[in-house]
C-alpha positions, 0 to 999 in steps of 0.5 A: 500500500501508499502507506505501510501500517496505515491505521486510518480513522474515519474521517481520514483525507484522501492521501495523495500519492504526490505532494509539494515539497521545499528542498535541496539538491546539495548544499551551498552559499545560501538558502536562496541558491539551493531552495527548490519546490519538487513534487515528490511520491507521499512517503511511506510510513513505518509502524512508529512514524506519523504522516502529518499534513503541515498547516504552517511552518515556521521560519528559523533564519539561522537553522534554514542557513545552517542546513542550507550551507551544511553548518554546524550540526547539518553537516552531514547535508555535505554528504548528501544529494538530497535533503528537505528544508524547514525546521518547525511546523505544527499540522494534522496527524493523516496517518499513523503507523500500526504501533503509534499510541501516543497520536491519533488520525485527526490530532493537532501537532507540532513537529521538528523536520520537513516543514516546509512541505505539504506533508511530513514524515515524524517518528510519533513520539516526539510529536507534541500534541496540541489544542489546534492546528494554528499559527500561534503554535508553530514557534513552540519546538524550536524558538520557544524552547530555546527562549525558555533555555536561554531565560533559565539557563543563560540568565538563572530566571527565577519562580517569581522574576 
């Protein structure tokens, strides 16, 4: 099948078996040289994956520069002929592989990796649940997180402060 331990729910959308997808051939000066929309097949699922069909996607200047030179912790995108762009992105869960618990077809979610695309492939455990599918969400994985280290653990806020 498109999706290899596909548990559907009722009210499941038709899956495609394409979709659009913001990615990089190889690596490069910038973010702007390497950037390119492809249509690619839907991915297939394992049995501890989710397939999320992204509703906003947010923009991390230095992660998609990063990623796009093969700086830093995406230096391993030097090797490669191929990689996806776009850091967070908060969608709806479409399809779950068969041992996933923690998600289920038609929640809300934020995730890390492959946001800049109609649809992504997420190991289900570390998708966060949310109240709903918004933009106000988006920032939550990555900027948020590093605003609340940053407070706690760069300027030692404390309860109260």
């Amino acid at each position: 099948g498109l999706v290899s331990g596909l548990v559907q729910g009722k009210s499941t959308p038709m899956i495609p078996q394409t979709y659009k997808a913001l990615v990089a051939e190889s690596v490069g000066s910038s973010f702007s040289e390497v950037a390119t929309v492809k249509d690619l097949p839907t991915p297939t699922i394992d049995k501890d994956e989710a397939l999320v069909q992204v509703k906003y996607a947010g923009v991390n200047g230095g992660c998609e520069t990063f990623r796009a030179r093969g700086e830093y912790s995406f230096s391993g995108n030097k090797e490669v002929n191929y990689f996806s762009l776009g850091a967070e992105g908060v969608g709806v869960v479409i399809a779950i592989g068969s041992e996933v618990t923690n998600v289920k077809v038609g929640d809300a979610v934020c995730f890390v990796g492959s946001a800049f695309a109609e649809y992504s492939r997420c190991k289900a455990k570390l998708l966060w649940n949310i109240p709903e599918a918004s933009k106000e969400y988006v920032g939550l994985r990555i900027s948020g997180l590093t605003a609340c280290a940053m407070l706690e653990q760069t300027g030692k806020l404390k309860k109260g402060e």
